[in-house]
VMD Tcl script that builds the backbone (N, CA, C; Angstrom):
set m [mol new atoms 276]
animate dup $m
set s [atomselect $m all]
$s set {name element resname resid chain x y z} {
  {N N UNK 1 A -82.187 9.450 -21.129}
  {CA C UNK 1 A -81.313 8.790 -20.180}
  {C C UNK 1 A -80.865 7.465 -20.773}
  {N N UNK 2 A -79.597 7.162 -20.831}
  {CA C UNK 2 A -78.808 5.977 -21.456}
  {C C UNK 2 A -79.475 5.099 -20.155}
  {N N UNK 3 A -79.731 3.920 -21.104}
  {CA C UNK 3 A -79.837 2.642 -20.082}
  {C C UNK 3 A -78.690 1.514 -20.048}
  {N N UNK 4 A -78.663 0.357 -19.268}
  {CA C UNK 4 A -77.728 -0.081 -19.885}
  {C C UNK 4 A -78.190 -1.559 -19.542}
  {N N UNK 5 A -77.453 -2.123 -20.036}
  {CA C UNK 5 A -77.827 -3.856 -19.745}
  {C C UNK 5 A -76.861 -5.229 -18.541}
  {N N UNK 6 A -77.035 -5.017 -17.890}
  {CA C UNK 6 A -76.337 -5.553 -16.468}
  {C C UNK 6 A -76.216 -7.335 -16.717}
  {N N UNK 7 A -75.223 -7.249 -17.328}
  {CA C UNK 7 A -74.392 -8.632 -17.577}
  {C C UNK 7 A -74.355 -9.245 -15.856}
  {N N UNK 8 A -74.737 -10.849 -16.381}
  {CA C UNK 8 A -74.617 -11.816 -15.038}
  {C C UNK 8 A -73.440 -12.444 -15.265}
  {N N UNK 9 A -72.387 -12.616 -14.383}
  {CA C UNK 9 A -71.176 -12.638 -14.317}
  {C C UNK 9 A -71.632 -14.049 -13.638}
  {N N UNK 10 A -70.587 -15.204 -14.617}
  {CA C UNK 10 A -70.290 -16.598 -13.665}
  {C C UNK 10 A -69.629 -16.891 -14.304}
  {N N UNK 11 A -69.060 -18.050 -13.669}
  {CA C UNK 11 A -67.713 -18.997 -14.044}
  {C C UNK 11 A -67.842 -20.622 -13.557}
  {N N UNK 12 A -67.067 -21.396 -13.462}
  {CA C UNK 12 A -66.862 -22.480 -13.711}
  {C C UNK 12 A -65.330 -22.878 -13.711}
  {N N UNK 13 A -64.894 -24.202 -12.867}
  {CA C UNK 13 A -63.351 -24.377 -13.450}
  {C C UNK 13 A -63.700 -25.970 -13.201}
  {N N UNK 14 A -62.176 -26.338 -13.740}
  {CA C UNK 14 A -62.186 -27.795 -13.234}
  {C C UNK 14 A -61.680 -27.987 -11.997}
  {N N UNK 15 A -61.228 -29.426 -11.666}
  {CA C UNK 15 A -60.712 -29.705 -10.162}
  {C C UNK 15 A -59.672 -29.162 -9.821}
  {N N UNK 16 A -59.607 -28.726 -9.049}
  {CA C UNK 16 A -57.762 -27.868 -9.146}
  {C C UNK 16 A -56.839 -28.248 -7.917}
  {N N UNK 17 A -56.152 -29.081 -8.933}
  {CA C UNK 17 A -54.911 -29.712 -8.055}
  {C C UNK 17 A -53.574 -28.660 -7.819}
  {N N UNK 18 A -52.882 -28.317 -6.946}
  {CA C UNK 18 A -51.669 -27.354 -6.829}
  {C C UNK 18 A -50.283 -28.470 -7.614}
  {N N UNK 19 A -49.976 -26.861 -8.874}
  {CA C UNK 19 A -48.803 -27.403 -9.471}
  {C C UNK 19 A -49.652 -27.363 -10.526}
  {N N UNK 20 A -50.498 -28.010 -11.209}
  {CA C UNK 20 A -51.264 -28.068 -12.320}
  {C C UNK 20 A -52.198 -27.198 -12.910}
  {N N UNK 21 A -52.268 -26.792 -14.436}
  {CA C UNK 21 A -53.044 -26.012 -14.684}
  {C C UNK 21 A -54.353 -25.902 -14.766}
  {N N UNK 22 A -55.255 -24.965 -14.217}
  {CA C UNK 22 A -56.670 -25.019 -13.894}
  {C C UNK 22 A -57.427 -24.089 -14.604}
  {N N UNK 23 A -58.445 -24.623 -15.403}
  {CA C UNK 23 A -58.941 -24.048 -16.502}
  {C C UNK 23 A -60.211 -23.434 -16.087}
  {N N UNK 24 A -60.405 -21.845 -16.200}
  {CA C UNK 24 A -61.686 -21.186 -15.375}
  {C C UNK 24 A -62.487 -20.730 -16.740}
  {N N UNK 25 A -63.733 -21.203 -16.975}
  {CA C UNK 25 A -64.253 -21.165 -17.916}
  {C C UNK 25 A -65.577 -19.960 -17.709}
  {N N UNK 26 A -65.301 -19.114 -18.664}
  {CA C UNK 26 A -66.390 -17.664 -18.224}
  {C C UNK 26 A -67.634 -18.051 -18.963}
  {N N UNK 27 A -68.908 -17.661 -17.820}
  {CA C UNK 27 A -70.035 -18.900 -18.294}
  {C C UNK 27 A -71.282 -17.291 -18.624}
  {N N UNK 28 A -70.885 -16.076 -18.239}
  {CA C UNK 28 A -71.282 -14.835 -17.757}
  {C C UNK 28 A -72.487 -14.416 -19.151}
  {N N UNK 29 A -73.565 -14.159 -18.648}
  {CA C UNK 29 A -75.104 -14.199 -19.418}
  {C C UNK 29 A -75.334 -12.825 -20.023}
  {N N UNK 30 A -76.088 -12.130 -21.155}
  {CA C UNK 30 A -76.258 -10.963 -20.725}
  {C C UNK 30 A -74.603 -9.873 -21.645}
  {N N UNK 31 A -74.155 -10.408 -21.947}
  {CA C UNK 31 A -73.162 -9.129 -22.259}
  {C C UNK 31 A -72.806 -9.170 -23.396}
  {N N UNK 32 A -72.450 -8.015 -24.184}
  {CA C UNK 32 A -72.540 -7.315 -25.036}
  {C C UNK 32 A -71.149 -6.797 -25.982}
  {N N UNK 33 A -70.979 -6.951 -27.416}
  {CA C UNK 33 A -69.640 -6.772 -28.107}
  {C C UNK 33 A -68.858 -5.656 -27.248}
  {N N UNK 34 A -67.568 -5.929 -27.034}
  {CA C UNK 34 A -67.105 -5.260 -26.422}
  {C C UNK 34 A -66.877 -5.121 -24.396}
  {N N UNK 35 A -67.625 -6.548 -24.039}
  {CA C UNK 35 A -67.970 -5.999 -23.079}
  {C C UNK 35 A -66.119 -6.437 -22.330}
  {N N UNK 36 A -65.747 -6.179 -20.680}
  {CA C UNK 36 A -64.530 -6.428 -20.660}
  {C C UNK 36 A -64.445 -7.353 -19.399}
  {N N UNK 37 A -63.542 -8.349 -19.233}
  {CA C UNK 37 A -63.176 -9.140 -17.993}
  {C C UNK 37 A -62.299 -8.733 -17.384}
  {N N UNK 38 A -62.247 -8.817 -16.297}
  {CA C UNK 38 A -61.434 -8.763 -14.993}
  {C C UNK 38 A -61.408 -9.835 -13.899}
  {N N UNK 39 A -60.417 -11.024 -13.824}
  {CA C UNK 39 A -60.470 -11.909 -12.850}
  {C C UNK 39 A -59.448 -11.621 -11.305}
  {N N UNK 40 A -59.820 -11.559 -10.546}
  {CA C UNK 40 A -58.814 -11.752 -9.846}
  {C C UNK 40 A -58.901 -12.990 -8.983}
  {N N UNK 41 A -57.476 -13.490 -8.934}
  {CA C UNK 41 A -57.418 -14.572 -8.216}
  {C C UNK 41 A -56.455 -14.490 -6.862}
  {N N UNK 42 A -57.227 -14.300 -5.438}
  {CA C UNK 42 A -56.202 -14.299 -4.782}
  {C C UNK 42 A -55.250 -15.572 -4.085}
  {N N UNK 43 A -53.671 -15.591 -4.025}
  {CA C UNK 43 A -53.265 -16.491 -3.460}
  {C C UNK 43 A -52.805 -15.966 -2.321}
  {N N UNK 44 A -52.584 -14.627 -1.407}
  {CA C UNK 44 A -52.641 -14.624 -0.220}
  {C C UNK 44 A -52.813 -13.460 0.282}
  {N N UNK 45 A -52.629 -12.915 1.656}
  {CA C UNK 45 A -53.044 -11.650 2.027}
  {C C UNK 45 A -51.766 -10.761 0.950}
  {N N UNK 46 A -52.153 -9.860 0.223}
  {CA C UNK 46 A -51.762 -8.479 -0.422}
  {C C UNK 46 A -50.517 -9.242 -1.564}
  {N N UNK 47 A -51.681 -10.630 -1.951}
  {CA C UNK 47 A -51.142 -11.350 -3.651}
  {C C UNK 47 A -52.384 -12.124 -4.128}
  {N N UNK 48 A -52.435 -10.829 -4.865}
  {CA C UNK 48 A -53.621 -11.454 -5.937}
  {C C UNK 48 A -52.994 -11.505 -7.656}
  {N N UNK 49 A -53.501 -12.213 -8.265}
  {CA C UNK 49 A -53.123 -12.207 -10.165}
  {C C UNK 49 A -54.232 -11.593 -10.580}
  {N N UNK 50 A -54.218 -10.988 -11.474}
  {CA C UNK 50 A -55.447 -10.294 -11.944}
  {C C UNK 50 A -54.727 -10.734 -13.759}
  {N N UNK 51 A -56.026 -11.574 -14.446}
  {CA C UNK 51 A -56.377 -11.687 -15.923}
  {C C UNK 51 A -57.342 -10.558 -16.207}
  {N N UNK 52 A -57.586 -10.396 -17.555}
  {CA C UNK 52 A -58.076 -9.647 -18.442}
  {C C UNK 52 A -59.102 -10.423 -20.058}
  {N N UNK 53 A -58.230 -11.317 -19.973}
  {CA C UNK 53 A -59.432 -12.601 -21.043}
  {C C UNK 53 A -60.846 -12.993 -20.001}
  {N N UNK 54 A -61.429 -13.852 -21.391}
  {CA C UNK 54 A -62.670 -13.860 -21.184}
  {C C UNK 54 A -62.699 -14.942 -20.063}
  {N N UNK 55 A -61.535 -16.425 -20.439}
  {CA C UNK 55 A -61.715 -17.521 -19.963}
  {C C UNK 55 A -59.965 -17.358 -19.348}
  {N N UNK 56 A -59.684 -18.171 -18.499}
  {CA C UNK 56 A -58.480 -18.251 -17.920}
  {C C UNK 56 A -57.648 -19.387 -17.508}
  {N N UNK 57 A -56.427 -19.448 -17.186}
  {CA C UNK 57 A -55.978 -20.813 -17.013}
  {C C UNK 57 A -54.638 -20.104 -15.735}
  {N N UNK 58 A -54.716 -20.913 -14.616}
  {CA C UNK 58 A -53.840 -20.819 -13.759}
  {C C UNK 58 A -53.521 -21.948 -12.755}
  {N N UNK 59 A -52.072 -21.478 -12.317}
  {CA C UNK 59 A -51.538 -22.530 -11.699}
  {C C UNK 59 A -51.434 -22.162 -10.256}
  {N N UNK 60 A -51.933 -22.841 -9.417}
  {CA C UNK 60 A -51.703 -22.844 -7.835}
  {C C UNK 60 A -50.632 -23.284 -7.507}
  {N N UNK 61 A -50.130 -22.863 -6.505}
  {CA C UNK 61 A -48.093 -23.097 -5.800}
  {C C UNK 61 A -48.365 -24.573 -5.282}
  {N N UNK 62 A -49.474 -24.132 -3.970}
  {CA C UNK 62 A -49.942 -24.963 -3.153}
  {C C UNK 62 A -50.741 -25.291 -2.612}
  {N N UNK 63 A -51.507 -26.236 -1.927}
  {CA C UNK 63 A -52.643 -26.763 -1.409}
  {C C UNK 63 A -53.446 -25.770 -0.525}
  {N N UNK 64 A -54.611 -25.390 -0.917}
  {CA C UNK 64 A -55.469 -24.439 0.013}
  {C C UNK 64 A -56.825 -24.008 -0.384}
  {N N UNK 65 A -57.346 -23.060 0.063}
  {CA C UNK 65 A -58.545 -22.787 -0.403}
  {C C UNK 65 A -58.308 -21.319 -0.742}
  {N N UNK 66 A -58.681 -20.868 -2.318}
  {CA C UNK 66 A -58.659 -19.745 -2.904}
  {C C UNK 66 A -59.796 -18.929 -3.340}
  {N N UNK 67 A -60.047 -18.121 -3.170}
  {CA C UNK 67 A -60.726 -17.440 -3.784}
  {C C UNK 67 A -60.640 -16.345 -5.198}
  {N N UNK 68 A -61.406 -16.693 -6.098}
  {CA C UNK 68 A -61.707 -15.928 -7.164}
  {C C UNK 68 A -63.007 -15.235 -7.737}
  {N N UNK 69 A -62.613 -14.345 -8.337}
  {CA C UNK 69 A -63.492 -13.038 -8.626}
  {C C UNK 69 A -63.388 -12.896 -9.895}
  {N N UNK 70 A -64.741 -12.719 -10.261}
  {CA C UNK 70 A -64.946 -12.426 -12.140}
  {C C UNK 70 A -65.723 -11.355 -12.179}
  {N N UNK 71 A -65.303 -10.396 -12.769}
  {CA C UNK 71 A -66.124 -8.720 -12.687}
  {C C UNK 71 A -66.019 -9.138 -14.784}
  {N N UNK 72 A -67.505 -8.482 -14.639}
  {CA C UNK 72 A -67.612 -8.415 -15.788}
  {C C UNK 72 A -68.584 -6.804 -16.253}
  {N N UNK 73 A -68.106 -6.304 -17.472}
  {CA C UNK 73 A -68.854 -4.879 -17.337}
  {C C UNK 73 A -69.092 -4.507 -19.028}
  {N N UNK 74 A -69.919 -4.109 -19.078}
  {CA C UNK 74 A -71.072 -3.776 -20.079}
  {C C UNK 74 A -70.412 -2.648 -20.867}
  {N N UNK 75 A -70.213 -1.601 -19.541}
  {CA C UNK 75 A -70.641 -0.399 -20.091}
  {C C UNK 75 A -69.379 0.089 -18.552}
  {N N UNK 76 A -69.882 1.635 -18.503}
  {CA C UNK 76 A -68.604 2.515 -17.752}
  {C C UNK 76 A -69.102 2.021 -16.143}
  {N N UNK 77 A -70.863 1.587 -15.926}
  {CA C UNK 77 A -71.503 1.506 -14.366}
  {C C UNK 77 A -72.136 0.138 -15.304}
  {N N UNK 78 A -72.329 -0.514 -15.513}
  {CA C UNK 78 A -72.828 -1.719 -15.663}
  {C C UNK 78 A -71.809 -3.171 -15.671}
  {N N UNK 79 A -72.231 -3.307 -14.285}
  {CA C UNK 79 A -71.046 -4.764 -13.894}
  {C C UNK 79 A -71.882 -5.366 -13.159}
  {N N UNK 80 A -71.087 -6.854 -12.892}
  {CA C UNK 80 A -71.758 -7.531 -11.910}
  {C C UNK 80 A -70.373 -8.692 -11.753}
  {N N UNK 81 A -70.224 -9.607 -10.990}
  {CA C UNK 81 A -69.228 -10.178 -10.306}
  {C C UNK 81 A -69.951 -10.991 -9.648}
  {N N UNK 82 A -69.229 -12.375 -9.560}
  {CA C UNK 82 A -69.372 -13.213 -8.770}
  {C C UNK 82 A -67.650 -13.757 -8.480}
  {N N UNK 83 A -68.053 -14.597 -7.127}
  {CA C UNK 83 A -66.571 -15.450 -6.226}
  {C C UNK 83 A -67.215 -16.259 -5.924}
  {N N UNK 84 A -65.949 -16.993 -6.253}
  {CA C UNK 84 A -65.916 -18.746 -6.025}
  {C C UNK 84 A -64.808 -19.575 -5.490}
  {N N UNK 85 A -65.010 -20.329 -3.946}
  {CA C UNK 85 A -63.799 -20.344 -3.391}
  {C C UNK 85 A -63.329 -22.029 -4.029}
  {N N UNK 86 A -62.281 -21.271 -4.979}
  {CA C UNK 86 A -61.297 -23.173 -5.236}
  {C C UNK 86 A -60.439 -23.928 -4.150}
  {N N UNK 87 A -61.012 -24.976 -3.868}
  {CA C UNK 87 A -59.764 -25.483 -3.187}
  {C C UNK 87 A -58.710 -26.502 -4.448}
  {N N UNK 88 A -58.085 -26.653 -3.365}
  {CA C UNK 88 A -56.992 -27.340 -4.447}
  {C C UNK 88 A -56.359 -28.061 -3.420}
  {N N UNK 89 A -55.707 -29.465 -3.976}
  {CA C UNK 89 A -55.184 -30.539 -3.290}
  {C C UNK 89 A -54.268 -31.553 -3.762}
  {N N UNK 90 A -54.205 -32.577 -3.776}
  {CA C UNK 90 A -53.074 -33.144 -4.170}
  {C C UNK 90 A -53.694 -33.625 -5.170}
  {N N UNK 91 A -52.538 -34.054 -6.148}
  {CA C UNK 91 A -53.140 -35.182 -7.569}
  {C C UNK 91 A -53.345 -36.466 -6.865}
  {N N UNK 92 A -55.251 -36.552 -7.396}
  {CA C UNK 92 A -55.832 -37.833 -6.680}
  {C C UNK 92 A -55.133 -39.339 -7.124}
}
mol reanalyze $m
mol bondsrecalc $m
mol representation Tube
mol addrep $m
């Protein structure tokens, strides 16, 4: 029986102001050559962006609280994911 090794999926960004670019840094433990990212970032009901790199950079329209998702996977059943809600606000 194949085993497999269950990557811990996390992230990290900076402050994220709307209009400016926000740098999401993949912090994810555990994974293996080859393994693949999937971010999605939603900005509203039935609009999400979905990346494919490891680390990411995006821009918010406008001021709110967002949520993002980092799926990360090993293998064909070995994933794990975490969300993290950004807010974003004006340049302080």
């Amino acid at each position: 029986t194949a085993s497999c090794l269950y990557p811990l999926a996390e992230f990290t960004f900076d402050t994220a102001t709307f209009g400016t670019p926000c740098h999401f840094t993949n912090l994810s433990q555990d994974t293996i050559p080859g393994a693949t990212y999937r971010w999605e970032v939603v900005e509203g009901p039935g609009d999400t962006v979905f990346y494919t790199s490891k680390d990411i950079i995006h821009t918010f329209d406008a001021p709110g609280v967002y949520q993002v998702r980092l799926t990360v996977t090993n293998g064909i059943k070995c994933q794990s994911s975490v969300i993290h809600d950004v807010m974003t606000g004006p340049l302080p």
